[in-house]
C-alpha positions as a LaTeX table, in Angstrom:
\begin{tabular}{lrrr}
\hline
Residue & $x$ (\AA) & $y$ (\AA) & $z$ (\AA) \\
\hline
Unk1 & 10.79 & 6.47 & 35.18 \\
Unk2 & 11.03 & 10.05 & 35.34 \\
Unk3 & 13.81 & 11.53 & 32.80 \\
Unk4 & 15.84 & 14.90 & 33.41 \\
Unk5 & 14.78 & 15.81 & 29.73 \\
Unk6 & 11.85 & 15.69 & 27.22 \\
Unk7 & 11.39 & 12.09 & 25.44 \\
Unk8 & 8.52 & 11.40 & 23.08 \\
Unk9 & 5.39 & 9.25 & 22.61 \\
Unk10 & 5.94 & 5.75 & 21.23 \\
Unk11 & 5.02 & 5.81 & 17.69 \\
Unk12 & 6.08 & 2.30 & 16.69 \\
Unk13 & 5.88 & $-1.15$ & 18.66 \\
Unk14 & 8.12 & $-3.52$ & 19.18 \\
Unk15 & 6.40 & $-5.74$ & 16.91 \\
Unk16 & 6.68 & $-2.65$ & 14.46 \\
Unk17 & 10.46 & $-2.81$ & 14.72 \\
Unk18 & 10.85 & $-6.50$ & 14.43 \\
Unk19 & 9.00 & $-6.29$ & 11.50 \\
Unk20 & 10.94 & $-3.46$ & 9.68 \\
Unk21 & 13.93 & $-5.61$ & 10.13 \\
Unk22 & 12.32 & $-8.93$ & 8.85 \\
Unk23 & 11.36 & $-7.02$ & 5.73 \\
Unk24 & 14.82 & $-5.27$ & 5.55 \\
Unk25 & 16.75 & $-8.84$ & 5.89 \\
Unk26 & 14.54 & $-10.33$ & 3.69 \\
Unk27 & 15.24 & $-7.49$ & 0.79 \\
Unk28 & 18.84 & $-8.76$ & 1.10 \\
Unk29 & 17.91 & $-12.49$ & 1.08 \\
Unk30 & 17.46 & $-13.70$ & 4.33 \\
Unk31 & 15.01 & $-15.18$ & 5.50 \\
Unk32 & 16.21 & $-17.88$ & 8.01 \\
Unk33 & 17.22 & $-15.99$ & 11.08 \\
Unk34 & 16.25 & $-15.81$ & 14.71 \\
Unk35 & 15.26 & $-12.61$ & 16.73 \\
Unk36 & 17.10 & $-13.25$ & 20.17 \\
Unk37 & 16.23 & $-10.37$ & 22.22 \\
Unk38 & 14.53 & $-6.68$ & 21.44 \\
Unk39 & 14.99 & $-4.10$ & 23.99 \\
Unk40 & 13.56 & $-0.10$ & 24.39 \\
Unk41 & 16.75 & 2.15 & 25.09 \\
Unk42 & 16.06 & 5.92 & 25.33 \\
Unk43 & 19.69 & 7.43 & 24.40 \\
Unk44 & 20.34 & 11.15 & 25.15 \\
Unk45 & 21.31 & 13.67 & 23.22 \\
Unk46 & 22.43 & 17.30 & 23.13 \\
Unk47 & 21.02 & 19.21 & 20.13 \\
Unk48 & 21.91 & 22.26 & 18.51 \\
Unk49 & 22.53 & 24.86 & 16.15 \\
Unk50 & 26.10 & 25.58 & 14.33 \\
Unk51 & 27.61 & 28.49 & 12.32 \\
Unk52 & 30.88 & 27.52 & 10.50 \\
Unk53 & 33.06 & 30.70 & 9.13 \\
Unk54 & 35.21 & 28.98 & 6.69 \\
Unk55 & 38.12 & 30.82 & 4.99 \\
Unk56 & 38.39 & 29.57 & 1.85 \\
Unk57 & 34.46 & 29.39 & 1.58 \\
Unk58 & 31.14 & 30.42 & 2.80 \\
Unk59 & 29.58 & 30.59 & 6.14 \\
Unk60 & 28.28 & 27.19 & 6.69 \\
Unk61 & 24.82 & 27.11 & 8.83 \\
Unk62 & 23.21 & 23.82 & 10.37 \\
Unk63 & 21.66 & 21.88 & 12.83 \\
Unk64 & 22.90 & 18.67 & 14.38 \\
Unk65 & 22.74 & 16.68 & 17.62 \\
Unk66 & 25.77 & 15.06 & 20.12 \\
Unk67 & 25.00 & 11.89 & 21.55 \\
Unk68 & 25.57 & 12.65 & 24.69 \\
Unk69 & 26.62 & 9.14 & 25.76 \\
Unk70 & 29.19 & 8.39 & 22.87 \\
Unk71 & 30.11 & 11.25 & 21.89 \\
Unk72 & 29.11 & 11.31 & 18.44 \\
Unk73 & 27.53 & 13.61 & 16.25 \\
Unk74 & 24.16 & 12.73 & 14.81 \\
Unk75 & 22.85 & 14.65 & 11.83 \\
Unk76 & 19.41 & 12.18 & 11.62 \\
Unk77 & 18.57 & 13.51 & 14.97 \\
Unk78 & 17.51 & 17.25 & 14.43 \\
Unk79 & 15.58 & 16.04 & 11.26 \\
Unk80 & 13.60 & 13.32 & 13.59 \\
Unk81 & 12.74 & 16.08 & 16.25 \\
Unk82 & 10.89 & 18.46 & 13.20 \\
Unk83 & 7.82 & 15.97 & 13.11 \\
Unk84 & 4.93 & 16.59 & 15.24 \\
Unk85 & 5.63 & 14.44 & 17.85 \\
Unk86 & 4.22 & 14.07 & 21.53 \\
Unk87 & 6.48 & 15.34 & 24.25 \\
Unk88 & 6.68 & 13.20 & 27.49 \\
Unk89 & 9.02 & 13.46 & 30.77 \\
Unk90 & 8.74 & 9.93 & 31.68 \\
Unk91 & 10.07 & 7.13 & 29.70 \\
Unk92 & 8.14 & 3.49 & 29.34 \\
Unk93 & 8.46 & 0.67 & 31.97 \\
Unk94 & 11.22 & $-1.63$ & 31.83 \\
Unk95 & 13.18 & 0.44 & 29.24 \\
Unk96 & 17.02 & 1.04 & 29.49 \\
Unk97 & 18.11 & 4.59 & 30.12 \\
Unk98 & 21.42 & 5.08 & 28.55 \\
Unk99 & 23.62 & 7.18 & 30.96 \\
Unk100 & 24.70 & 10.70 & 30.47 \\
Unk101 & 28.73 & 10.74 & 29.82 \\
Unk102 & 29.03 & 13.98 & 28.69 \\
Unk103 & 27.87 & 16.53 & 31.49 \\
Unk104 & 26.02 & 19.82 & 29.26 \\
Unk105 & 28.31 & 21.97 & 30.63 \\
Unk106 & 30.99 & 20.21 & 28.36 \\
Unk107 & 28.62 & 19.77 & 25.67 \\
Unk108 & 29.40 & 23.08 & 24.04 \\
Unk109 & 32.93 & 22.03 & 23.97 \\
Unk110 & 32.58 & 18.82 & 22.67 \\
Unk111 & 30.14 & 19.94 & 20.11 \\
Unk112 & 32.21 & 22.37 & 18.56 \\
Unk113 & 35.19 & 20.17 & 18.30 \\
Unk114 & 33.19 & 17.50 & 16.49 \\
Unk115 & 32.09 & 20.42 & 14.11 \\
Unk116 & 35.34 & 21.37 & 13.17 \\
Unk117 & 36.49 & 17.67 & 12.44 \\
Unk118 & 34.01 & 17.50 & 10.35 \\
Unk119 & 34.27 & 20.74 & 8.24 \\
Unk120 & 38.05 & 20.58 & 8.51 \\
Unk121 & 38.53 & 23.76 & 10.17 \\
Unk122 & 39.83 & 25.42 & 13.18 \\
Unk123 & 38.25 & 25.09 & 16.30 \\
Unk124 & 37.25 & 29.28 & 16.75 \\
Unk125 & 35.86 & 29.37 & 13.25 \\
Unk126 & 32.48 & 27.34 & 14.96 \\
Unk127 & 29.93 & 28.76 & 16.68 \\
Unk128 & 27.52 & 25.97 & 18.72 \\
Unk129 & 24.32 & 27.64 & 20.41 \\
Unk130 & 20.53 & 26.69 & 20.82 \\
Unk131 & 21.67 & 23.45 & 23.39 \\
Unk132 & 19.12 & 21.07 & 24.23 \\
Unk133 & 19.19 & 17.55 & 26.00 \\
Unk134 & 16.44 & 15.27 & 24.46 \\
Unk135 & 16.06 & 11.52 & 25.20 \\
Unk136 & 15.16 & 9.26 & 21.65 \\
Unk137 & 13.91 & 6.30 & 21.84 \\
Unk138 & 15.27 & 3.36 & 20.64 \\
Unk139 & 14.34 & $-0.29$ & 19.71 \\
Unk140 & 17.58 & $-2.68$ & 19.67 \\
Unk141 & 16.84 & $-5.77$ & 18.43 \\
Unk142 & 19.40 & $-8.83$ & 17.96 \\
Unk143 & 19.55 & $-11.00$ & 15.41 \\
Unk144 & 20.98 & $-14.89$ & 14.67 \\
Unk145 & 21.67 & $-15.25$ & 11.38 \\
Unk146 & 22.91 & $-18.26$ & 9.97 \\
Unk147 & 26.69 & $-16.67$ & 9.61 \\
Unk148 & 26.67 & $-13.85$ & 11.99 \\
Unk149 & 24.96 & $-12.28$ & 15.06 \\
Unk150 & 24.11 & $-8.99$ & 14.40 \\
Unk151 & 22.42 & $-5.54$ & 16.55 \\
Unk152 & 19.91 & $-3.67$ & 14.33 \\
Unk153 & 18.63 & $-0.13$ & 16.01 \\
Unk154 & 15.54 & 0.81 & 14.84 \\
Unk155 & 13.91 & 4.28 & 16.27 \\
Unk156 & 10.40 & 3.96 & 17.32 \\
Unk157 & 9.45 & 7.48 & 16.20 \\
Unk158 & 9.72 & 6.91 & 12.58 \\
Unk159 & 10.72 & 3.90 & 12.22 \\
Unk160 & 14.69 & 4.18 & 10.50 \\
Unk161 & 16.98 & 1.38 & 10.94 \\
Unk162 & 20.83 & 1.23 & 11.02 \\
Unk163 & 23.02 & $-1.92$ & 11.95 \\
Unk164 & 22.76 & $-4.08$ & 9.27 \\
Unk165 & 24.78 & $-2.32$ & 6.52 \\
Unk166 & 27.62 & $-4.62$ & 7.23 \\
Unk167 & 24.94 & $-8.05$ & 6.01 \\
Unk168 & 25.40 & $-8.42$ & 2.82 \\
Unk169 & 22.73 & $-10.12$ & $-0.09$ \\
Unk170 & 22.59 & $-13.79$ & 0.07 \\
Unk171 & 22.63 & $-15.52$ & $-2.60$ \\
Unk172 & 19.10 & $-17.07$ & $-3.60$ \\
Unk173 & 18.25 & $-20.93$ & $-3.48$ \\
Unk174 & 16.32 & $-22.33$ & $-5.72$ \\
Unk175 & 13.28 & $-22.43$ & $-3.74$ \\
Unk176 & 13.54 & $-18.52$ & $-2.95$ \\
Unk177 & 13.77 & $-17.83$ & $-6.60$ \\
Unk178 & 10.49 & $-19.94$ & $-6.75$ \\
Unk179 & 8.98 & $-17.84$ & $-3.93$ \\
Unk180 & 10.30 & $-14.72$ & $-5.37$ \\
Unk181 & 8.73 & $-15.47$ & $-9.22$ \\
Unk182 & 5.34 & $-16.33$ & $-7.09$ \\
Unk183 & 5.40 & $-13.01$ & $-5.61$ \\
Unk184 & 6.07 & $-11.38$ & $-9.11$ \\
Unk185 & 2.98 & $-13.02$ & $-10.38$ \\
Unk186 & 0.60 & $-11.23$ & $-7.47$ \\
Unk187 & 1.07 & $-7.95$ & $-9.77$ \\
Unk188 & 0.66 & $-7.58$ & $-13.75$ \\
Unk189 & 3.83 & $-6.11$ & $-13.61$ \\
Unk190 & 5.32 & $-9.05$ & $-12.52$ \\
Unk191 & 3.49 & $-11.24$ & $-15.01$ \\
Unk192 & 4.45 & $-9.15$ & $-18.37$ \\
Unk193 & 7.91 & $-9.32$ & $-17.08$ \\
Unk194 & 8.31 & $-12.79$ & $-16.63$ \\
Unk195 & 5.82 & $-13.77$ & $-19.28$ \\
Unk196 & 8.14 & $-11.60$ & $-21.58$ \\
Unk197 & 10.91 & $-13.34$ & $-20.71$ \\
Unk198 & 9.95 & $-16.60$ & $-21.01$ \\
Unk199 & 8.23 & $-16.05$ & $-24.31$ \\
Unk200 & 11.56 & $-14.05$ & $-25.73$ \\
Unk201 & 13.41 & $-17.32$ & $-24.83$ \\
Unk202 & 10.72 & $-19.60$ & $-26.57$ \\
Unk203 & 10.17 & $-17.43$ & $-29.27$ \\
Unk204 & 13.74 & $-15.69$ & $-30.01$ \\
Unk205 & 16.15 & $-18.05$ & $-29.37$ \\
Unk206 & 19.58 & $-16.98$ & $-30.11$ \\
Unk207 & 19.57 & $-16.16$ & $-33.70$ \\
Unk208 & 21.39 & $-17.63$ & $-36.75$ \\
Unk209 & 20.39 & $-20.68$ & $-39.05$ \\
Unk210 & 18.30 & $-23.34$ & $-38.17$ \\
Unk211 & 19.47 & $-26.43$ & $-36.08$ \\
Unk212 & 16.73 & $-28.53$ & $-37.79$ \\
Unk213 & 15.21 & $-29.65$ & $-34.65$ \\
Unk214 & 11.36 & $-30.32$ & $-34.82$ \\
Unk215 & 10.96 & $-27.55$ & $-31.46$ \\
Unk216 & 12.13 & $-24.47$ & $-33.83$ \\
Unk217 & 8.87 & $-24.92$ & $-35.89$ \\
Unk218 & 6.42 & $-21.93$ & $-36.03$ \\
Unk219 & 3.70 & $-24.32$ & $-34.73$ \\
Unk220 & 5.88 & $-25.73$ & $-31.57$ \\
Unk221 & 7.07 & $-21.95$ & $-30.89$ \\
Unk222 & 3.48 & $-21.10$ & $-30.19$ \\
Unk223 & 2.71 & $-23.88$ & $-28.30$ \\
Unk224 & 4.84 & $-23.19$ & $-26.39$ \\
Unk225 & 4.03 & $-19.82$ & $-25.66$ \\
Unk226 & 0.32 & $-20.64$ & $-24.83$ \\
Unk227 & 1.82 & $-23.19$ & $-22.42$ \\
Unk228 & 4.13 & $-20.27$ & $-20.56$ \\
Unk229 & 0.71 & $-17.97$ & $-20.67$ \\
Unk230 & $-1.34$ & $-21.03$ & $-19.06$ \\
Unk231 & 0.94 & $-21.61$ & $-16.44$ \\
Unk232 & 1.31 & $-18.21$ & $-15.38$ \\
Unk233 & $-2.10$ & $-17.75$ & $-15.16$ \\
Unk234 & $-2.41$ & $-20.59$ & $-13.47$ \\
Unk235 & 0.32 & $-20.03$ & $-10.65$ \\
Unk236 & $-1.02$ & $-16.30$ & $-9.86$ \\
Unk237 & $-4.01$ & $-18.19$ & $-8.57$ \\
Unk238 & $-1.80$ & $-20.34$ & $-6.08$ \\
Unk239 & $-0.93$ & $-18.08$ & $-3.52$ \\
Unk240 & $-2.35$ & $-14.42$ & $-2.62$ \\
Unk241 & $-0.35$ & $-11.83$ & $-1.01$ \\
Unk242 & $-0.18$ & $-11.24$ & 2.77 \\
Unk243 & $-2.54$ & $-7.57$ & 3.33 \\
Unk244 & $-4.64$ & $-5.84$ & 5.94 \\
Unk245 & $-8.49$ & $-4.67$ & 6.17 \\
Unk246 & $-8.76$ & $-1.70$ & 8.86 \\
Unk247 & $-11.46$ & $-0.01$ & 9.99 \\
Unk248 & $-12.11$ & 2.92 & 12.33 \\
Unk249 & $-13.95$ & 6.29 & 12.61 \\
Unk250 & $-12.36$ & 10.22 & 13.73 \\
Unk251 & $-13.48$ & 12.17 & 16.54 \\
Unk252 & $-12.91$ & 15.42 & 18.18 \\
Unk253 & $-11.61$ & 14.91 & 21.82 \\
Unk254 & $-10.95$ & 19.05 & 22.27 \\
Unk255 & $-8.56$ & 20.29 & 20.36 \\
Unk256 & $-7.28$ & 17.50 & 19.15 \\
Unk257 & $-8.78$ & 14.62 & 16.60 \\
Unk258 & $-8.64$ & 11.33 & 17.49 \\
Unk259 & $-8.69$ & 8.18 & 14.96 \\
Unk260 & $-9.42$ & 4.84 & 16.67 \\
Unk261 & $-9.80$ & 1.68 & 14.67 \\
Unk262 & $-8.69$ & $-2.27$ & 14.16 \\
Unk263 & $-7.19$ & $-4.13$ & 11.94 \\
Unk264 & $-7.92$ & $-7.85$ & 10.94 \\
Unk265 & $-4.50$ & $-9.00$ & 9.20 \\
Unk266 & $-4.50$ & $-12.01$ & 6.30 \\
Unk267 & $-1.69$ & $-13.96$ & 5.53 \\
Unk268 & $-2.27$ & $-16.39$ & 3.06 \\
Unk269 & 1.31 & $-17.82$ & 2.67 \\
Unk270 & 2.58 & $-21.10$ & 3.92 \\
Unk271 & 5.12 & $-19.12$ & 6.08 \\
Unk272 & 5.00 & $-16.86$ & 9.09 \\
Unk273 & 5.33 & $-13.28$ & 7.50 \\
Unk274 & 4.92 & $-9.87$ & 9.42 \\
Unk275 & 1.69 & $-8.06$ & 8.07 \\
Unk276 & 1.61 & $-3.88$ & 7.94 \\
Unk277 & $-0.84$ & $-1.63$ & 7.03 \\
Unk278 & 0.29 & 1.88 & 6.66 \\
Unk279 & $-2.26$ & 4.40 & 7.94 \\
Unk280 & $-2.58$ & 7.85 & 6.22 \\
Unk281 & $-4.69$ & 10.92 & 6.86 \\
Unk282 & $-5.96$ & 13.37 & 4.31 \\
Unk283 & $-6.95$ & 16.59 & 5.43 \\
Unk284 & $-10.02$ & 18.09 & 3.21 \\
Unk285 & $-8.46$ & 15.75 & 0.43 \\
Unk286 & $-4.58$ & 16.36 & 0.94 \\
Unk287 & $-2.64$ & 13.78 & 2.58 \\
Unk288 & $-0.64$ & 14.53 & 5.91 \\
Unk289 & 2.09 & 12.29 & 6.34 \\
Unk290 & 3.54 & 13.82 & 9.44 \\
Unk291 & 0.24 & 12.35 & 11.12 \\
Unk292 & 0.68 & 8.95 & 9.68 \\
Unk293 & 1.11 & 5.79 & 11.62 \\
Unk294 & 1.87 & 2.01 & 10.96 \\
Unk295 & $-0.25$ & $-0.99$ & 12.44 \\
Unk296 & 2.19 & $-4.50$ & 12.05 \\
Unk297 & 1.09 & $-8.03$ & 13.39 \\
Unk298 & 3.44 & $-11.10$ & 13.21 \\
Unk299 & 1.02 & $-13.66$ & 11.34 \\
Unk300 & 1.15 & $-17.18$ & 11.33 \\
Unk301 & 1.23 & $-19.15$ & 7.87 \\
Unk302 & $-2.37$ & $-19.51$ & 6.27 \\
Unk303 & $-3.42$ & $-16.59$ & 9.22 \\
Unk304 & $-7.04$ & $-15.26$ & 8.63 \\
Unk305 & $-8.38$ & $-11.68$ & 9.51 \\
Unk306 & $-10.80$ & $-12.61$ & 11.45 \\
Unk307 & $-8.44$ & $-13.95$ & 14.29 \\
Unk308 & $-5.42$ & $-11.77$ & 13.74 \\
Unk309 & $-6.72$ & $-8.34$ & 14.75 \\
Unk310 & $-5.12$ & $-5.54$ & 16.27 \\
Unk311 & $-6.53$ & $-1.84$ & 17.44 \\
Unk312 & $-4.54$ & 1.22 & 16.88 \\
Unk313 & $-4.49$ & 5.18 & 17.92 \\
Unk314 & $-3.60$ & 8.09 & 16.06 \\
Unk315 & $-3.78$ & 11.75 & 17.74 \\
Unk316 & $-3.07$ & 15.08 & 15.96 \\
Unk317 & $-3.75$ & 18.63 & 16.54 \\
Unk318 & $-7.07$ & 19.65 & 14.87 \\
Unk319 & $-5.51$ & 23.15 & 13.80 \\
Unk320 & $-9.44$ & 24.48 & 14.26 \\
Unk321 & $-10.50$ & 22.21 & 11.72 \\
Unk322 & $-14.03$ & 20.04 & 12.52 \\
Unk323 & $-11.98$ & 16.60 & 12.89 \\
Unk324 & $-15.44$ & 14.77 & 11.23 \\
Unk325 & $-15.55$ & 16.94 & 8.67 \\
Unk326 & $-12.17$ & 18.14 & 7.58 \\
Unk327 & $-10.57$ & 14.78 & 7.96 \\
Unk328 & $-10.09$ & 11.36 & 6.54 \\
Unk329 & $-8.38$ & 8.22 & 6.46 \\
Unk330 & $-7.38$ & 5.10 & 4.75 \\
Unk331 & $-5.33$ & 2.26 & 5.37 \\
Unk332 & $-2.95$ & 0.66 & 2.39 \\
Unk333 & 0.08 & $-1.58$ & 2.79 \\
Unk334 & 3.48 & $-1.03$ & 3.02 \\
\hline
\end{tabular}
């Protein structure tokens, strides 16, 4: 469909989103829930620049952007827009276009009155100019959790989510505890922090005189400990974490350089887990995040590389640089 404004290139898929939401529930201790629908929205907005002449302070200076189906002001917006992103007129099949409720002749209006809300002053002390209608696209996905049904927005140019400050952590069952100690013991990290715990509670104890049992002996104390060291070692051998091995070569397609590659994704746990590989480029050594990109595949449980594989594309302007040369890439996880 052909918009009335500029919209931008894709950057993440849906998969993408579905996965930065897994990860984000599963931070706050869910795991169990059920992805019921995920939809592309493009919502439009006005941006634009403001100039605030307090009286009691400073002029205050900014940019910010009105959603110009709401109504409400968006200071993430502007930010978004200063990447290097791909301009396009025509938004992606089967998406939802979010109607236009506030006509840009009122936008001015509106603006300023949301300004001086915000800064607490009068409505003549703002200035609104520089107004531009943009379309951002959205992914809305909807989740079942076991207590709620919630709508997470994630936006598929960088990849930020809002809609799920309202779940709060849940508490951890035994079994999760398990899983989480198992993941601890994929790092050293992990393993001097745990192994220091458990020998500090073998070892320390809690002070004061001796209870007389047989356990408190130096000889049992240090048993003990080699038993704690054995069966760490032994458990970090049990179960791998879930990564990704990419591949792919740069090119010069005129004035722009073009990395094309695939990615073969392993998950090794006994549960279905979203893989990621976060792709960066260096530029004669330096790394250039604004060009980055991130490759996700929803794995099955014991999933192998060679039969979960997905290509990706990344496109940036060569600057006059030799693309071959100049540039360079690796993939690492998330």
């Amino acid at each position: 469909m052909i918009l009335d404004a500029p919209t931008y290139k894709l950057v993440l898929t849906p998969e993408a989103a579905m996965g930065i939401v897994q990860k984000e529930l599963a931070r706050r201790g869910w795991r169990k829930f059920e992805i019921e629908n995920v939809r592309l929205v493009y919502t439009p907005y006005y941006t634009f620049s403001f100039d605030v002449s307090a009286e009691t302070a400073g002029p205050i200076t900014g940019k910010a952007a009105l959603n110009a189906y709401t109504g409400d002001v968006d200071e993430f917006v502007p930010m978004l827009l200063e990447r290097p992103l791909d301009k396009l007129k025509k938004a992606e099949d089967n998406a939802e276009i979010e109607e236009t409720s506030v006509p840009k002749i009122e936008a001015k209006g509106a603006a300023r009155d949301k300004i001086a809300v915000q800064t607490a002053v009068k409505r003549d002390r703002v200035s609104v100019s520089a107004i531009n209608k943009v379309y951002i696209p959205y992914y809305r996905i909807w989740v079942n959790l076991p207590t709620q049904q919630l709508r997470a927005q994630v936006d598929a140019l960088v990849g930020s989510v809002v809609g799920l400050e309202g779940v709060h952590a849940k508490p951890k069952t035994f079994g999760e505890s398990a899983r989480d100690t198992v993941k601890k013991l994929a790092s050293p990290s992990g393993i001097a922090e745990l192994g220091g715990k458990a020998v500090g509670s073998i070892a320390g104890g809690k002070g004061g005189g001796s209870s007389g049992s047989p356990f408190e002996r130096k000889e049992f104390r240090w048993a003990g400990i080699g038993l704690v060291i054995l069966v760490l070692l032994y458990l970090t051998t049990m179960q791998g974490s879930p990564d990704a091995d990419c591949s792919g070569t740069i090119t010069q397609v005129g004035m722009e350089c073009k990395l094309e590659g695939e990615c073969g994704f392993n998950n090794p746990k006994a549960e279905q887990d979203y893989v990621t590989a976060h792709i960066t480029i260096y530029q004669k050594g330096i790394e250039r995040p604004e060009y980055g990109s991130i490759v996700g595949l929803l794995v099955d449980s014991k999933g192998k590389p060679d039969a979960w594989r997905k290509t990706f594309e990344v496109t940036w302007e060569s600057e006059g640089l030799d693309c071959e040369k100049d540039f360079s890439w690796k993939a690492g996880k998330i």
